[in-house]
NUVEX-437261 format. One line per field, with one value per residue (C-alpha): chain; x, y, z. Coordinates in steps of 0.1 Angstrom, whole numbers. Example, Ala and Ser with C-alpha at 12.3 -4.5 7.8 and 13.67 -1.06 7.14 Angstrom:
BEGIN
unit = [A/A]
px = [123/137]
py = [-45/-11]
pz = [78/71]
This chain:
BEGIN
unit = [A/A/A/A/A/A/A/A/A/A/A/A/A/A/A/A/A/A/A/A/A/A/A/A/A/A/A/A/A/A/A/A/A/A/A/A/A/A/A/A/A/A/A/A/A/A/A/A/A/A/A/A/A/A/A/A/A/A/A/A/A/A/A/A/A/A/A/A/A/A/A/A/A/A/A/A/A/A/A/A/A/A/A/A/A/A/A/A/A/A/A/A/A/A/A/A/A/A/A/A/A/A/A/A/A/A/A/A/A/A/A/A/A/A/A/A/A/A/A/A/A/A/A/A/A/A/A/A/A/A/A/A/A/A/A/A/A/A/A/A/A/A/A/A/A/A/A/A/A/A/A/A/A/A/A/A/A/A/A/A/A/A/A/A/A/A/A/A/A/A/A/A/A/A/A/A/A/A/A/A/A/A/A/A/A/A/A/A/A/A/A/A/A/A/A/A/A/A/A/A/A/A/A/A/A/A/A/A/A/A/A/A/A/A/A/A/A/A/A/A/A/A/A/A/A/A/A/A/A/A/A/A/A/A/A/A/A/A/A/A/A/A/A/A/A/A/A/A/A/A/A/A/A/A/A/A/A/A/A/A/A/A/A/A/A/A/A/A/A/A/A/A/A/A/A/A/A/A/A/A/A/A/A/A/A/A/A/A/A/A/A/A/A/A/A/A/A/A/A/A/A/A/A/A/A/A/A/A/A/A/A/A/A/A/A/A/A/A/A/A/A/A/A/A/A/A/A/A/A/A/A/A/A/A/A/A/A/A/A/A/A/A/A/A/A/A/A/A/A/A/A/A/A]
px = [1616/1610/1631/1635/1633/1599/1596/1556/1539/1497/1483/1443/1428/1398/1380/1354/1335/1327/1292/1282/1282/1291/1327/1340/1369/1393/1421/1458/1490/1520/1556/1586/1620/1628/1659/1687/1702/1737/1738/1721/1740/1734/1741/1774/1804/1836/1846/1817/1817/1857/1846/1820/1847/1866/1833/1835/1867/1871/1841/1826/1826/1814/1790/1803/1781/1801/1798/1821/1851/1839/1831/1859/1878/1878/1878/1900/1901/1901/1881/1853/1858/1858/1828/1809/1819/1802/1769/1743/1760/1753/1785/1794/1765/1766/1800/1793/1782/1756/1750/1720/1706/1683/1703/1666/1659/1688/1678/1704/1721/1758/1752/1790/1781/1776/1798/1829/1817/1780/1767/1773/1763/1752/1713/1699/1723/1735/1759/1779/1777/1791/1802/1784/1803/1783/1751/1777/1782/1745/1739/1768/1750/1714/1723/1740/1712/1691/1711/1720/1688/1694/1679/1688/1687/1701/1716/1723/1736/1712/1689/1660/1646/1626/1652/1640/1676/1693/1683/1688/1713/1711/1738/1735/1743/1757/1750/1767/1796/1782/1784/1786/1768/1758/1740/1727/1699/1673/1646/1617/1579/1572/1601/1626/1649/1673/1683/1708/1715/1726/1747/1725/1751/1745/1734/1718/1746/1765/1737/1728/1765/1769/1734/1748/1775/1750/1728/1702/1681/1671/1648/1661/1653/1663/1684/1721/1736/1701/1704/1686/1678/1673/1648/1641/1625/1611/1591/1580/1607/1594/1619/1623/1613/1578/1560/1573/1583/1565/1582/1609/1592/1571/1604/1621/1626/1641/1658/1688/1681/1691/1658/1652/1663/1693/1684/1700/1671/1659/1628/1610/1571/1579/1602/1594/1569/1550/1585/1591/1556/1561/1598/1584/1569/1562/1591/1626/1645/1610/1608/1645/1682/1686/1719/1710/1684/1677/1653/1643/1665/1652/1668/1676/1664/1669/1648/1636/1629/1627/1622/1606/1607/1588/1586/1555/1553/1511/1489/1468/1488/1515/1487/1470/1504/1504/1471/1479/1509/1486/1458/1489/1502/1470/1488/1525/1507/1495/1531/1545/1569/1578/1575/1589/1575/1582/1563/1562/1549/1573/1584/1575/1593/1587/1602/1595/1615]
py = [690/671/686/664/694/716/752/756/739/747/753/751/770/778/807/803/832/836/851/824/786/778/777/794/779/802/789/804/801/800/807/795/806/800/780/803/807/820/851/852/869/840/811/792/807/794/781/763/745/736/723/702/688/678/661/643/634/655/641/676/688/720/718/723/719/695/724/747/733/752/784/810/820/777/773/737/724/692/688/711/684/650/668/678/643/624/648/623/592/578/572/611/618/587/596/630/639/667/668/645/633/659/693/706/702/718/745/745/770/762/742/730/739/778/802/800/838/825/825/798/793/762/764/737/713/711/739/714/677/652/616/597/563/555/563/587/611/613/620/647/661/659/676/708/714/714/738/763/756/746/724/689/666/630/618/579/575/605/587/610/629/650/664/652/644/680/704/745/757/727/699/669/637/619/580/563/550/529/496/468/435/410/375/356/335/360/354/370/368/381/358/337/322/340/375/405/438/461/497/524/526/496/501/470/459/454/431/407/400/395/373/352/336/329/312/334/363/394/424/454/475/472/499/484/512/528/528/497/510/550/562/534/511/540/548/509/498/481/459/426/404/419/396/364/383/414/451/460/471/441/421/444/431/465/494/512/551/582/605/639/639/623/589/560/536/503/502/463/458/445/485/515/500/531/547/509/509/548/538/511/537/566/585/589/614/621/601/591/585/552/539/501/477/447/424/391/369/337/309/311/297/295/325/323/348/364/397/404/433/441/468/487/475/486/500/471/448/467/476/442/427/454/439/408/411/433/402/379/398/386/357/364/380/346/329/358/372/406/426/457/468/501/514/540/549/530/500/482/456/437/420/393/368]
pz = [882/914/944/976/1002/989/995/1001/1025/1025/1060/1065/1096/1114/1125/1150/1158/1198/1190/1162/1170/1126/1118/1094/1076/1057/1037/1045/1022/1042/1021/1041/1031/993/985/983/948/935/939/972/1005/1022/993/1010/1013/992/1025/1037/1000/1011/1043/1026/1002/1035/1048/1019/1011/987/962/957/923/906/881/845/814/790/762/780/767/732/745/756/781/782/745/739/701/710/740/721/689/715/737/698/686/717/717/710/726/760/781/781/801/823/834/842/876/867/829/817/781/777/759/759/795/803/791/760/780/769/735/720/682/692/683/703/715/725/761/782/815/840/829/845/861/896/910/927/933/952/942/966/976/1010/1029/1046/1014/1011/1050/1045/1016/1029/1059/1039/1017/1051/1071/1039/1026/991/963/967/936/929/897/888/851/838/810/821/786/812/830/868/876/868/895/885/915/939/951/930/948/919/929/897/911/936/922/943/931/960/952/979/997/1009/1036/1049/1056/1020/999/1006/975/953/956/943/963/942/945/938/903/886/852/836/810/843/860/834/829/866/870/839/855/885/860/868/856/868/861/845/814/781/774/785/802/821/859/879/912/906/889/868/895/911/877/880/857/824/810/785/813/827/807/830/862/861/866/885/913/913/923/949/988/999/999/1018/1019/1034/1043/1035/1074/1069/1080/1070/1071/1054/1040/1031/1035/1074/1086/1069/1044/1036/1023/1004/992/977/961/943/917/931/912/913/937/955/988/998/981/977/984/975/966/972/943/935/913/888/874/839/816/777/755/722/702/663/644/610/588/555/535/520/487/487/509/517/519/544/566/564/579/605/615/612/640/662/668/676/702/724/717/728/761/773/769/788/761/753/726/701/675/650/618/596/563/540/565/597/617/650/673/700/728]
């Protein structure tokens, strides 16, 4: 789990003897305070989390695992039969501010088809979290964790089968809602043309819609309701475009962020470019929270494309096919398309625009 305040830091000294002109280096492990858990005499009071609400306008929730509603004393029939009903779809999660799609990663630790008697407790997921609506939530929140020195961990839509985005026993700053979608004329040393700046919420269903009616295109992943600008561009972002336009992070200007100090700060390769150049890739929730981002966008155009499926009706010739579609892919490569393709013992299909 990545945290963006870290509770280690390695310190290297040296030891010069008076007597001997050699150094002699000795390594030293220095433990600063650990992040304070529940539990802990010093974890924040009941008030300081109300004062926090206030800070906030009153965008800080507690952290409730979706199963809850099945176990008692909070038992609900129907809530328990919507929440069991919803388990393996994707909005439930993306609406939730600390639950993510990963029941594994989350330790399992309050699963909705136990017995209604069966332990259930937060696991994983954020203790509290607040819905962050401006750079000023996130300042707000930053600056809490600091001073009660707690976990800090940021949560867009939650597709994240890893469980980076959860965060055992820290605020979540849950960034979804933040969904502004700006198109305009964009200038600098590096690109001037056609851009989008885009809330740190926007989920990609939401942006190709938007970029259509501008008769343009822009990069985002496949899936339609994954996050654009949180994790997913700073993981690179692979998506049905990269073969003409390259990956996500290959088309963004810049990026409006809070620090780990609680700076609000943009980052473009001409200010801050060593914090753009590690957001482009280096991981999500690592280096900054990114309010918004800012990324190239191209004129559309019209896409062809076609899919094939067959069926293993023998050995050599199922296998043969499967060849047969790998050599052409060289192929597709050259003319910058994109490709899926799925197999298994008894049937194969592909698919390419």
């Amino acid at each position: 789990m990545v945290h963006l305040l870290f509770a280690v830091s390695f310190a290297v000294s040296i030891w010069v003897e008076t007597s001997n002109a050699s150094a002699v280096p000795s390594n030293h492990f220095t433990v600063l305070a650990c992040h304070r858990l529940p539990g802990d005499h010093d974890w924040p009071s009941h008030a300081e989390w109300t004062r926090l609400n206030a800070t906030v306008g009153g965008r800080l929730t507690a952290g409730v695992p979706l199963g809850q509603v099945c176990q008692t004393p909070d038992y609900d029939t129907d809530a328990c039969d919507q929440v069991q009903e919803q388990w393996t779809q994707v909005p439930i999660y993306f609406q939730n501010p600390v639950n993510v799609m990963s029941p594994y990663r989350q330790n399992n630790s309050c699963n909705p088809f136990s017995l209604p008697n069966s332990t259930c407790i937060l696991g994983n997921i954020a203790s509290y979290a607040i819905n962050i609506t401006g750079a000023a939530d996130a300042i707000a929140g930053v600056k809490f964790a600091m001073k009660k020195n707690i976990r800090l961990s940021v949560k867009n839509t939650g597709h994240d089968y890893i469980g980076l985005s959860a965060g055992r026993s820290s605020l979540g700053l849950w960034t979804h809602n933040l969904k502004s979608i700006s198109f305009f004329n964009y200038s600098s040393s590096v690109y001037t043309g056609p851009a989008v700046r885009l809330g740190a919420g926007v989920q990609a269903i939401e942006l190709y819609g938007s970029a259509t009616e501008k008769n343009l295109r822009v990069t985002a992943g496949y899936c339609p309701t994954g996050g654009v600008v949180g994790g997913y561009v700073q993981t690179a972002g692979r998506g049905p475009l990269e073969g003409q336009y390259g990956l996500a992070a290959d088309n963004t200007l810049e990026f409006e962020v809070v620090t780990t100090k609680g700076e609000h700060l943009v980052a473009n390769p001409e200010q801050n470019s060593n914090l753009f150049w590690a957001l482009n890739g280096g991981g999500g929730g690592t280096y900054a929270i990114v309010i918004s981002q800012t990324t190239r966008a191209h004129a559309d155009r019209p896409v062809a494309g076609g899919s094939l499926t067959f069926n293993k009706t023998d050995d050599d010739t199922f296998y043969s096919a499967i060849e047969a579609w790998q050599k052409h892919l060289l192929v597709f490569d050259d003319i910058a398309g994109w490709n899926c393709e799925r197999a298994s013992t008894t049937t194969a299909s592909a698919s390419t625009r």
